[in-house]
C-alpha positions as CSV (number, residue, x, y, z in Angstrom):
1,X,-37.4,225.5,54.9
2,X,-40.9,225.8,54.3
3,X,-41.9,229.5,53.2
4,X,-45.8,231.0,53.2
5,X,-45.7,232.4,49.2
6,X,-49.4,233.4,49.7
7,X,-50.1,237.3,49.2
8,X,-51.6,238.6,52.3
9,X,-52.9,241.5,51.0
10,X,-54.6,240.1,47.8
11,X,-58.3,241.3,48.4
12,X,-56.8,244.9,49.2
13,X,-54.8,244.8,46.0
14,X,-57.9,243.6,43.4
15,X,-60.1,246.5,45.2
16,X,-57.2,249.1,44.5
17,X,-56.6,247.4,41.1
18,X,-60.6,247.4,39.8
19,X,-60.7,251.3,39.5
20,X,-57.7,251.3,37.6
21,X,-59.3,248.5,35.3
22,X,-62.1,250.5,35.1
23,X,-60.9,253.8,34.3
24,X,-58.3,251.5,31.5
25,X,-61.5,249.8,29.8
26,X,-63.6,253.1,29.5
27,X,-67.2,252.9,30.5
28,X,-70.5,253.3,29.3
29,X,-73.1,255.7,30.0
30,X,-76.8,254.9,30.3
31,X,-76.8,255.3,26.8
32,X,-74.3,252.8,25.8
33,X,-71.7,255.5,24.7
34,X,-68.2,255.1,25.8
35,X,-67.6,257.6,28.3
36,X,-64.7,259.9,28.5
37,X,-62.5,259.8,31.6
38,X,-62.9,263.0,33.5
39,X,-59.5,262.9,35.4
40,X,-61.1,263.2,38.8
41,X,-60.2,259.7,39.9
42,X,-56.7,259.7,41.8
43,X,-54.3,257.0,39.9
44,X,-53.9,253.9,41.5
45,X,-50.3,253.3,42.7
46,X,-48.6,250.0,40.6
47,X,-45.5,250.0,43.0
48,X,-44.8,250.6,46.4
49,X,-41.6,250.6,48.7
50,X,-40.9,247.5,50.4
51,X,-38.0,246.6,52.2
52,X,-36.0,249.7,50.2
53,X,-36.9,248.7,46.9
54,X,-39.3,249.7,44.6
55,X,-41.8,246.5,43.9
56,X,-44.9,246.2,42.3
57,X,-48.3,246.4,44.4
58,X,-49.2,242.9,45.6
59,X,-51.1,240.7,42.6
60,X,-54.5,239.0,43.0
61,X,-53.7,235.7,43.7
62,X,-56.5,234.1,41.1
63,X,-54.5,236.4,38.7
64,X,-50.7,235.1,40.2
65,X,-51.7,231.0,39.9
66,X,-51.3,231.4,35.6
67,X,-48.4,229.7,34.7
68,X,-46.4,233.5,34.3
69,X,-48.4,234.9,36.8
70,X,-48.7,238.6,37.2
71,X,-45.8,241.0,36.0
72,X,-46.8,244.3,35.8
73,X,-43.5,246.4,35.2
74,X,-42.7,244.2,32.4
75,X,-39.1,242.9,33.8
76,X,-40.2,239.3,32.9
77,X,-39.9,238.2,36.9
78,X,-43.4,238.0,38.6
79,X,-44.7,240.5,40.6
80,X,-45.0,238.2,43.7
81,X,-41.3,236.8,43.2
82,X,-39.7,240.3,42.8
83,X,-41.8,241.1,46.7
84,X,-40.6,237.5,47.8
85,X,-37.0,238.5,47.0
86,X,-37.0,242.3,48.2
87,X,-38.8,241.3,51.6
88,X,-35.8,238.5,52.3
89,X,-33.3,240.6,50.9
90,X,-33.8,244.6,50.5
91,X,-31.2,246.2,48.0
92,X,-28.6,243.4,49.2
93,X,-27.8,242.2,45.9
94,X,-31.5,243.0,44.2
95,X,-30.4,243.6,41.0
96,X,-28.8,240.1,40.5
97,X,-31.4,238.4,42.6
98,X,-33.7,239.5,39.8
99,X,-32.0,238.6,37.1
100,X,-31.7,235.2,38.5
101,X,-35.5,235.0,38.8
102,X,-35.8,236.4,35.3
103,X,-33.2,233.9,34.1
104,X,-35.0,230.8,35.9
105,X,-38.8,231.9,34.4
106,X,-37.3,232.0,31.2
107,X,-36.1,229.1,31.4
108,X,-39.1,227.3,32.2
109,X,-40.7,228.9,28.7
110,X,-38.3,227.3,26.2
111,X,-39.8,224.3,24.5
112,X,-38.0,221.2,25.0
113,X,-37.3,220.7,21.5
114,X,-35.2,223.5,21.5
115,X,-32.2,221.8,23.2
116,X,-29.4,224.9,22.1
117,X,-31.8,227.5,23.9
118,X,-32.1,225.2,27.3
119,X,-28.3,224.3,27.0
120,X,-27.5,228.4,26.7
121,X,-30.1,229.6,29.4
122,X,-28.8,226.8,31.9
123,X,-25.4,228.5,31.0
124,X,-27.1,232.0,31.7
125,X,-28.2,230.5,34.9
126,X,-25.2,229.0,36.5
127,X,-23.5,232.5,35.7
128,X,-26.1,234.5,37.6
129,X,-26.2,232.1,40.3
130,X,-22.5,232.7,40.4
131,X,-22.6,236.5,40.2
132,X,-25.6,236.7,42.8
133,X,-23.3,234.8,45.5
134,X,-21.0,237.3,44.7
135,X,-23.6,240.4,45.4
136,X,-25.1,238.7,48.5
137,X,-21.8,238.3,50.0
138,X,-22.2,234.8,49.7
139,X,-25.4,234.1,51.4
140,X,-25.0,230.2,50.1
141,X,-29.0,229.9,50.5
142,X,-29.7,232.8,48.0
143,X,-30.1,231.0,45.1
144,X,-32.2,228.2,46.6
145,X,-34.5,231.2,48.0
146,X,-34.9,232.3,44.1
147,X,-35.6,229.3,42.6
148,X,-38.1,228.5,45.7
149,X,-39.8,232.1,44.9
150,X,-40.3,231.0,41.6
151,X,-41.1,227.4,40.9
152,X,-44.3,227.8,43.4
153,X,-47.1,225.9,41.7
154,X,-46.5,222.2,40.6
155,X,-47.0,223.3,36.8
156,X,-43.8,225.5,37.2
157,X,-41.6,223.1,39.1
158,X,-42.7,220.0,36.9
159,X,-41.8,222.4,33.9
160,X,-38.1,223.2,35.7
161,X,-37.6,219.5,36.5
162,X,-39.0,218.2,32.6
163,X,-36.0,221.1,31.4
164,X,-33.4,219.7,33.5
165,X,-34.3,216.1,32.8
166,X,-33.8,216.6,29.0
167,X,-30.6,218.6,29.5
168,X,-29.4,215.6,31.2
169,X,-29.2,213.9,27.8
170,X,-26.7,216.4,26.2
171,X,-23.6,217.2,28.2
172,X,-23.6,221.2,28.7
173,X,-21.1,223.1,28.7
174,X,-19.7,224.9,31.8
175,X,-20.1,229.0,31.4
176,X,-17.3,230.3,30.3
177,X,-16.3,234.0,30.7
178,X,-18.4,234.8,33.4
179,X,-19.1,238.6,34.4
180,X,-21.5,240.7,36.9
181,X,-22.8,243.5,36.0
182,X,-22.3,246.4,38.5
């Protein structure tokens, strides 16, 4: 399955992101002064409904090709995954879809020296593989549509597959006392 991960509405998003940069930074007058916002500007919206779920506006794609990309909520899953995963999927299961994603970038960010934390977070991700077949009424591609959502650069799959390869050398446990949240 090939799937198009390319924002189509990136140029639309920088221009409704710059005033909202602007306004954030302050200005400066003529005079070199910082100038005080006058509240006249409308906010820029950071979220919008796709799908039936709340997701963030769509990221610049300079800004979404960093190895974290763009998150601007803060939920540790990048902005262009959580759209990815709402357009495919809607509220069907969301909640664990995210923390799947969440659980996958994470994993991806521990240094392979530290062989407990990879062991444990590959733990943490066969559990919310297990829990999001559960919420998707087991839609047996949703976890391969997660992990292709998130691992789309080279720099982030070669990061996945460098993680894997060294777990390979210890024998991890299988997660034990699994539960989903609600």
């Amino acid at each position: 399955m090939c799937l198009s991960l390319r924002p189509r509405y990136a140029g639309a998003a920088f221009v409704l992101s710059f005033p909202l940069l602007i306004v954030s930074c302050g200005g400066k007058s003529d005079n070199g002064h910082a100038q005080e916002s006058t509240g006249s500007t409308p906010p820029v919206a950071l979220s919008e409904q796709l799908n039936g779920v709340s997701v963030p506006i769509t990221p610049p794609e300079a800004e979404n090709q960093t190895f974290n990309g763009v998150d601007v909520n803060g939920n540790g899953v990048r902005d262009d995954v959580e759209r990815l995963l709402a357009a495919k999927f809607g509220n069907a299961g969301y909640t664990s879809l995210i923390d799947l994603a969440k659980a996958y970038q994470d994993f991806i960010n521990i240094p392979l020296s530290d062989s407990e934390k990879l062991q444990a977070q590959w733990r943490l991700i066969e559990n919310k593989r297990g829990c999001l077949l559960t919420a998707v009424n087991n839609k047996p591609d949703a976890p391969l549509w997660v992990a292709s959502s998130v691992f789309t650069t080279k720099e982030r799959l070669d990061a996945f597959e460098t993680r894997l390869m060294a777990l390979r050398e210890h024998q991890v446990t299988p997660a034990v006392n699994v539960t989903c949240g609600g």
